[in-house]
Backbone as CSV, one residue per row, in Angstrom:
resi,resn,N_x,N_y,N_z,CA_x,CA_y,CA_z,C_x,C_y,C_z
1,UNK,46.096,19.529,8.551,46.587,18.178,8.387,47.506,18.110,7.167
2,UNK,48.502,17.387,7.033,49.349,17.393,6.205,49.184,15.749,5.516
3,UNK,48.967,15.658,4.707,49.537,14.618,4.087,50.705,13.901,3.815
4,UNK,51.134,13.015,4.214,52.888,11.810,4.123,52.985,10.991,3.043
5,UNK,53.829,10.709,2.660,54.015,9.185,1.793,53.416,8.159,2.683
6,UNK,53.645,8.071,3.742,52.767,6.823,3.758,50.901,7.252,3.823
7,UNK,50.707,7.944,3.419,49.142,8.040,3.432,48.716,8.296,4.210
8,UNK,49.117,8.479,5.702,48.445,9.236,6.614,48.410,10.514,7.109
9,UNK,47.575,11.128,7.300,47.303,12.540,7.589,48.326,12.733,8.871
10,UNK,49.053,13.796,9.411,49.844,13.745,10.141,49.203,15.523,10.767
11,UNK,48.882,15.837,12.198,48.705,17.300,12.283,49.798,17.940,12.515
12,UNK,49.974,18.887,12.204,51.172,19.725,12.133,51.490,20.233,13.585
13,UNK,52.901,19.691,14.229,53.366,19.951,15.928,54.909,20.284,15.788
14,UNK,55.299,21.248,16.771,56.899,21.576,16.697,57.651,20.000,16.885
15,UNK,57.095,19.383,17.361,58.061,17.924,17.789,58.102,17.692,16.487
16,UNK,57.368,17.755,15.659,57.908,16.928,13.655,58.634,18.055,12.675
17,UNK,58.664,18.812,13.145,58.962,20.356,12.636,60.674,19.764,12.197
18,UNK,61.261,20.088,10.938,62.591,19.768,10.461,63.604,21.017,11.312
19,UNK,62.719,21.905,11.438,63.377,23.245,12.095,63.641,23.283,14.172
20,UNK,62.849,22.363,14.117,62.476,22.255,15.466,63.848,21.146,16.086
21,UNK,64.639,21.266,17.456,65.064,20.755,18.070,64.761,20.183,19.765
22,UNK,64.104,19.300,19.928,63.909,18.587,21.311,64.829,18.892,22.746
23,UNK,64.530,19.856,23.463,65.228,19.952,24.444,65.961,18.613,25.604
24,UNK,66.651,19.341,26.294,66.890,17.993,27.075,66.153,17.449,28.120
25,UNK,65.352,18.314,28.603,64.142,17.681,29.129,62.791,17.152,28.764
26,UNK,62.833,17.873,27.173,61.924,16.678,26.404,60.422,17.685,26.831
27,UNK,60.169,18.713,27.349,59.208,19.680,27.699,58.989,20.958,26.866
28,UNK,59.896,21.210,26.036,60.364,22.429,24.911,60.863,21.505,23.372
29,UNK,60.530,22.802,22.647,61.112,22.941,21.218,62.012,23.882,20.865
30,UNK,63.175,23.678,20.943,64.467,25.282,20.506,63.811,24.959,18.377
31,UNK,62.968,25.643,18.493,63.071,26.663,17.052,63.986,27.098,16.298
32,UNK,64.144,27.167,14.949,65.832,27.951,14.782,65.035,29.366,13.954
33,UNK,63.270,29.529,13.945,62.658,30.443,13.321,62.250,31.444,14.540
34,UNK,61.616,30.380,15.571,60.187,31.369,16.300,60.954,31.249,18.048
35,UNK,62.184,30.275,18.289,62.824,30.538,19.378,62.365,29.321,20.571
36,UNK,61.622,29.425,21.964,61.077,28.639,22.772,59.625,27.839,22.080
37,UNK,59.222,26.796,21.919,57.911,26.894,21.218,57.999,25.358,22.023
38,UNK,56.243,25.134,22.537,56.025,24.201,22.887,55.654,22.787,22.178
39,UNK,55.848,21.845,22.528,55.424,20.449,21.468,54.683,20.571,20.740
40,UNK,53.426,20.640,20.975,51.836,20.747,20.421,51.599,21.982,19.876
41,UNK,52.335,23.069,19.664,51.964,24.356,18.964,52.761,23.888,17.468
42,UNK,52.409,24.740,16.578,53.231,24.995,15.242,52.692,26.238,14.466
43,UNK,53.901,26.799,13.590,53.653,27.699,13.118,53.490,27.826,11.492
44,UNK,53.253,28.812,10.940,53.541,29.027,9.515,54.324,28.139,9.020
45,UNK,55.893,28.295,9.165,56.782,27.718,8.463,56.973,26.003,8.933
46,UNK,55.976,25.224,9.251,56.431,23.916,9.186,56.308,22.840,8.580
47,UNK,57.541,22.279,8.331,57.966,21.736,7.799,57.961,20.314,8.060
48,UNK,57.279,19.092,7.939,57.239,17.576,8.413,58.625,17.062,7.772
49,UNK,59.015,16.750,8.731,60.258,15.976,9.063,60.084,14.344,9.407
50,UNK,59.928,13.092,8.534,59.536,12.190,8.918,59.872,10.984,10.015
51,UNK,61.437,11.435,9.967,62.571,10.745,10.574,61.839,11.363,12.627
52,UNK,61.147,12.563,12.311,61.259,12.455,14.000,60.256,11.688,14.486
53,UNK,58.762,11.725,13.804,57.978,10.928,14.364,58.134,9.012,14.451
54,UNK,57.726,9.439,15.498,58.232,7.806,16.447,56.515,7.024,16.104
55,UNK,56.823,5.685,15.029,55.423,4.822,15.097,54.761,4.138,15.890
56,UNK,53.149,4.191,16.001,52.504,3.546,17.193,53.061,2.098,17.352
57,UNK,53.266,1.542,18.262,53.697,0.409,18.760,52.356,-0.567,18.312
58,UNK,52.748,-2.413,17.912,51.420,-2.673,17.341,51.973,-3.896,18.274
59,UNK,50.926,-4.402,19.050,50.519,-5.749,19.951,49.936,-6.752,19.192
60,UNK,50.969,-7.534,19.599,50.942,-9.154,19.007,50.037,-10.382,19.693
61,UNK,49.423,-10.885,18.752,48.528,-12.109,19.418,49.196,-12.882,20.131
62,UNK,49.158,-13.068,21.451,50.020,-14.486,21.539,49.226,-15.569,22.879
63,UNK,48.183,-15.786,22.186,47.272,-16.549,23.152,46.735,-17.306,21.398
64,UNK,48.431,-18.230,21.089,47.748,-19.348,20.201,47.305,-20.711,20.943
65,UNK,46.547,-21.462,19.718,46.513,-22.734,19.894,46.832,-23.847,19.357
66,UNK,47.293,-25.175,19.515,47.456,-25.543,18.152,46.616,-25.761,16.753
67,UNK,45.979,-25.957,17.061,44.976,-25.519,15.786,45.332,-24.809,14.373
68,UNK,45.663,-23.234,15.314,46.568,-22.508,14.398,47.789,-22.847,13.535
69,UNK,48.656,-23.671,14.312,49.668,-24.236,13.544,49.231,-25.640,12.721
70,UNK,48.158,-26.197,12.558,48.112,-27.276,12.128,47.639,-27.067,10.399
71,UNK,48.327,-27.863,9.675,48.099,-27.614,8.108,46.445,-28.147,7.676
């Protein structure tokens, strides 16, 4: 597990890898160290790259009432 600035533990995967490039089918990692490497594997040399990981999506309440809006 790696530690981030924002405080969360992040596990180490070729998809966050700074070295790592996303194929065009989105099924591979072109490596510029270890060559073909799959998403979920990683090696020695990686490197967290923050810009690739994509944040969990967060769901919004929206079953208000007025109540809620009232001072």
């Amino acid at each position: 597990m790696k530690k981030t600035l924002s405080g969360k533990n992040v596990s180490p995967k070729c998809i966050y890898c700074e070295t790592g490039i996303v194929t065009n089918d989105g099924k591979t990692i072109l490596c510029k160290r270890k060559g073909v490497m799959q998403p979920d594997s990683f090696c020695r040399k990686f490197r967290y790259d923050p810009l690739k990981r994509v944040p969990d999506t967060v769901k919004l309440q929206t079953d208000f009432s007025e109540e809620d809006f009232a001072l």
